[in-house]
C-alpha positions as CSV (number, residue, x, y, z in Angstrom):
1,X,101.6,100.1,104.2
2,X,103.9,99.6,107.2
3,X,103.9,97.6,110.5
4,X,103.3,98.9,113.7
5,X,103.6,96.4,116.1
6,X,104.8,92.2,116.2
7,X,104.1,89.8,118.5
8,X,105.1,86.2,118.3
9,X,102.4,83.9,119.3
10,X,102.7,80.8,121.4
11,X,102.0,78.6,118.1
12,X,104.8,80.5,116.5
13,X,102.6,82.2,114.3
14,X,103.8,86.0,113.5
15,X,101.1,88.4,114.7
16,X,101.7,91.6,113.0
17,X,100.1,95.3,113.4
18,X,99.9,97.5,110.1
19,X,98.6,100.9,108.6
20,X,97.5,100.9,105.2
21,X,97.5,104.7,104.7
22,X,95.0,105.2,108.0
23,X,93.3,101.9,107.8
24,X,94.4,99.9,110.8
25,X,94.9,95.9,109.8
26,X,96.7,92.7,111.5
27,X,98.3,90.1,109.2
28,X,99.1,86.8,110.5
29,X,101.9,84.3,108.8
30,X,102.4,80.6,110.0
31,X,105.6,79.7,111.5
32,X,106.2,77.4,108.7
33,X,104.9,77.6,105.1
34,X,104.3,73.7,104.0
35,X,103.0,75.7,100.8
36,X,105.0,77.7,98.5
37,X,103.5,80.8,98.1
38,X,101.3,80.7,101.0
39,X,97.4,80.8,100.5
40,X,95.9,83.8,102.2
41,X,92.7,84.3,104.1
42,X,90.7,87.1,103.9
43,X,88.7,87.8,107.7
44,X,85.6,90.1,107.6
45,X,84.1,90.9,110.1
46,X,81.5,93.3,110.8
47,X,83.6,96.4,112.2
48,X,85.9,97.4,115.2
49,X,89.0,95.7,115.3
50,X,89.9,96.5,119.0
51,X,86.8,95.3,120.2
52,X,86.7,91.9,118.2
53,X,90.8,90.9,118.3
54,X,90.5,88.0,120.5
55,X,88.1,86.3,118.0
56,X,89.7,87.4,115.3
57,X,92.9,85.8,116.4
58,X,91.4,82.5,117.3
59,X,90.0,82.5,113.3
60,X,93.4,83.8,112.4
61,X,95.4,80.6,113.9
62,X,92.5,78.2,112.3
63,X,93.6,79.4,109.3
64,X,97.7,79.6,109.8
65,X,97.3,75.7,111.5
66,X,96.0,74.5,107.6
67,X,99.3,76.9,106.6
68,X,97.6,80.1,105.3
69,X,98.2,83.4,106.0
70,X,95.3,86.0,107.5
71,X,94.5,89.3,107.6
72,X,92.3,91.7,108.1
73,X,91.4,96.1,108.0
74,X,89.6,97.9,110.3
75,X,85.5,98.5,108.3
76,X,84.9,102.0,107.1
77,X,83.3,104.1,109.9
78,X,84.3,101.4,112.5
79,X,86.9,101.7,115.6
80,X,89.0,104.9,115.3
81,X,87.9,105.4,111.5
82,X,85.8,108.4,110.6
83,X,82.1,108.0,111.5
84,X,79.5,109.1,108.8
85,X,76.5,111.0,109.4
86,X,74.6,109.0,106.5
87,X,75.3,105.4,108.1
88,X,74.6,106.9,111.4
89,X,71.6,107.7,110.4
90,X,70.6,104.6,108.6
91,X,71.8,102.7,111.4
92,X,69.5,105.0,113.6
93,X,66.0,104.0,111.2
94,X,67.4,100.4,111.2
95,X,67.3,100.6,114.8
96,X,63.8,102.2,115.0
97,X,62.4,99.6,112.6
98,X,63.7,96.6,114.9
99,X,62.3,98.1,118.1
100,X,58.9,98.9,116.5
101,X,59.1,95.0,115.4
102,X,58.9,95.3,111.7
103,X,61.5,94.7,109.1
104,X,63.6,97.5,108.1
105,X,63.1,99.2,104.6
106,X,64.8,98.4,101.3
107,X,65.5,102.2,101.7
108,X,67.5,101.9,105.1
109,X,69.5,98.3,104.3
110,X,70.4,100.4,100.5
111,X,71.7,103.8,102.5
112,X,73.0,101.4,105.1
113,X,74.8,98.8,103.3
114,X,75.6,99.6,99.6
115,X,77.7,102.7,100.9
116,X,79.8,100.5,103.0
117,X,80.5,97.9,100.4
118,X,81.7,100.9,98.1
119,X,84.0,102.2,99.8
120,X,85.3,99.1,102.1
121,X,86.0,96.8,98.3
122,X,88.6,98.9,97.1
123,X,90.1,99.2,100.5
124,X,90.4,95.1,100.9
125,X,91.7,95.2,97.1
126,X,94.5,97.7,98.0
127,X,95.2,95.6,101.3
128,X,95.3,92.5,99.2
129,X,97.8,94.1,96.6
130,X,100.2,95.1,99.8
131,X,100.0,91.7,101.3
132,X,101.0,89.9,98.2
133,X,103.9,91.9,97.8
134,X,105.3,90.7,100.5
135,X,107.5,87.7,100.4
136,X,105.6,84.0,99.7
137,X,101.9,85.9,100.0
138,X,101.3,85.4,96.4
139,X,99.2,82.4,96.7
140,X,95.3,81.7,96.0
141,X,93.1,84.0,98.4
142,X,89.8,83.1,99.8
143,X,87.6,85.1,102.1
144,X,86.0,84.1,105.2
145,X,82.8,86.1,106.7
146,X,81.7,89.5,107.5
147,X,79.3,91.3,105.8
148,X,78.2,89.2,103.2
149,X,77.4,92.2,100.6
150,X,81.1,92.7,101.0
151,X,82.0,89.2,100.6
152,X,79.9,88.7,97.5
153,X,81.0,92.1,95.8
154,X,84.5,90.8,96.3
155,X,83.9,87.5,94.8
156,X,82.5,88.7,92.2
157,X,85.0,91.8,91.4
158,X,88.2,90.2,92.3
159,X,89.6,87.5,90.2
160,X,93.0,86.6,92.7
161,X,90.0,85.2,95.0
162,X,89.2,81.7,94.8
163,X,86.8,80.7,97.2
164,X,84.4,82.5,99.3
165,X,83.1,81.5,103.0
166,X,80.6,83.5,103.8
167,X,78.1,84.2,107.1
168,X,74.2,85.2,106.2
169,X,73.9,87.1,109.6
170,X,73.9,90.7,108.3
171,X,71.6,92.8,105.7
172,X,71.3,92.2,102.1
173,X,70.5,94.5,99.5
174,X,68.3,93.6,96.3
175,X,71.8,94.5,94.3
176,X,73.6,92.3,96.3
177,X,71.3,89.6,95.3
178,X,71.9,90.6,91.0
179,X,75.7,90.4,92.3
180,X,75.6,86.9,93.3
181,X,74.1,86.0,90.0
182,X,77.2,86.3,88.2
183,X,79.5,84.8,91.0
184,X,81.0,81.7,90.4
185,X,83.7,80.9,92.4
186,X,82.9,77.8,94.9
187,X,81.1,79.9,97.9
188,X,80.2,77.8,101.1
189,X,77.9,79.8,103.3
190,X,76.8,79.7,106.9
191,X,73.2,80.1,108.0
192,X,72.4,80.3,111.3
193,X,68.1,79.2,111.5
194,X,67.1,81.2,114.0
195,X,68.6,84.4,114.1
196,X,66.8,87.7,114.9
197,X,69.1,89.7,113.3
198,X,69.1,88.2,110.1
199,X,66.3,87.8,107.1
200,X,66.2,84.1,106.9
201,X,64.3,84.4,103.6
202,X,66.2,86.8,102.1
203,X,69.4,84.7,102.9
204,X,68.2,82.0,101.2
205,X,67.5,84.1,98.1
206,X,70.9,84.9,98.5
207,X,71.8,81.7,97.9
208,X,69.8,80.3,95.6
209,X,70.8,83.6,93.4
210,X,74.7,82.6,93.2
211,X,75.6,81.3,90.1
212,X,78.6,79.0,91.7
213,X,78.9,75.6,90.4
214,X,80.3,74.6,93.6
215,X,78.1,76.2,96.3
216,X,76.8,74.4,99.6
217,X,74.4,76.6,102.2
218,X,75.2,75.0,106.0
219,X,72.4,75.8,108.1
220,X,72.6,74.8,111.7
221,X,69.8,75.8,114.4
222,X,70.7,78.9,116.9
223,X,71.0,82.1,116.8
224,X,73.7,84.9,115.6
225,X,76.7,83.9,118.1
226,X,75.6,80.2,118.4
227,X,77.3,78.7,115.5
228,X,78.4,74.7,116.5
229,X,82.0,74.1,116.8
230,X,81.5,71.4,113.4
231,X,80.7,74.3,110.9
232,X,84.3,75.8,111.3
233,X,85.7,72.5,110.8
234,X,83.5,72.2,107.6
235,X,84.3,75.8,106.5
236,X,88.2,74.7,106.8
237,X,87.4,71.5,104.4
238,X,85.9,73.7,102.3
239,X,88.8,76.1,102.2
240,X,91.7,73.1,102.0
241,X,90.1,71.7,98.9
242,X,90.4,75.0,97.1
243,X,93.1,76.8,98.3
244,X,95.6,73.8,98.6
């Protein structure tokens, strides 16, 4: 891992560009840590870190303002990372089954999905072993949003997480769904009622299939991008009482 570029922010929070072998990343730090080690956030999101840096930076300084740290890596296949032929494809049927107004496959959300969550786990893991080894990173982690197969797989595989935020607005496999069953971290996650591009039900299985003792499902009307400005407040209360 090494830095690329550093801006300072108007907040005073450190804004900093990295590689991680060839993955791309940006880690923010607060200006001043009020906790000793610093918690650390974890931002999914659901590819292509050029494209989504603006809004990735305003969740960044939500989460430096309670004194966490952030980061995040570029999604496999995603901005300047290799494309493959196999999710371009599945991407391609997903497509086809949308316009032709009928829900995609288990077929195309398993060749879609479960490769993704393979390969991008093990890449959050290795970023997550690079961060803490920096100075006063060593503190609890949680994980905010993104593709929630990725988010449950690392809730479930990862013991340094400690709580997991998470956004039902993207495809879940049936494995995800055995996953959550032997979660059991606090998870808080987000439901947006109406969304087109998301399987209500199937988010709701989601849900009732974690085995948290801790777990509250927020479900506000809208669609994808109309989530109300009091579910990030809620998601921040959710993330002080287990990170702090």
């Amino acid at each position: 891992m090494h830095f690329t570029a550093e801006t300072r922010l108007d907040e005073g929070v450190l804004e900093r560009d990295f590689l991680l072998g060839e993955i791309p990343g940006i880690l923010w730090t607060p200006p001043e840590a009020p906790l000793s080690p610093v918690p650390l956030m974890l931002l999914g999101h659901p590819g292509g870190l050029t494209r989504l840096r603006s809004r990735l930076s305003g969740r960044a300084l939500r989460s430096t303002a309670q004194g966490f740290a952030a980061v995040t890596i570029e999604l496999p296949g995603s901005g300047a990372r290799p494309v493959s032929a196999s999710a371009e494809q599945a991407r391609a049927d997903l497509r086809s089954a949308i316009s032709a107004g009928s829900k995609p496959s288990e077929d195309v959300i398993d060749r879609l999905i479960l490769p993704l969550v393979e390969q991008a786990v093990p890449e959050w893991q290795a970023a997550l072993d690079a961060i803490q080894a920096l100075p006063g990173l060593s503190g609890p982690v949680g994980i905010s949003g993104g593709v929630i197969a990725i988010g449950t797989r690392l809730a479930l595989v990862e013991p340094r997480i400690a709580a997991a935020g998470l956004f039902a607005g993207s495809y879940v496999p049936r494995t995800t769904i055995e996953e959550a069953r032997r979660v059991t971290i606090p998870v808080h996650v987000l439901l947006q009622w109406d969304d087109v591009e998301n399987d209500r039900q199937r988010a709701l299985e989601l849900f009732d299939a974690f085995g948290s003792r801790e777990k509250t499902l927020q479900a506000n009307m809208g669609g994808h991008t109309g989530v109300p400005p009091f579910a990030g407040e809620d998601a921040a209360r959710f993330f002080a009482r287990h990170l702090t």
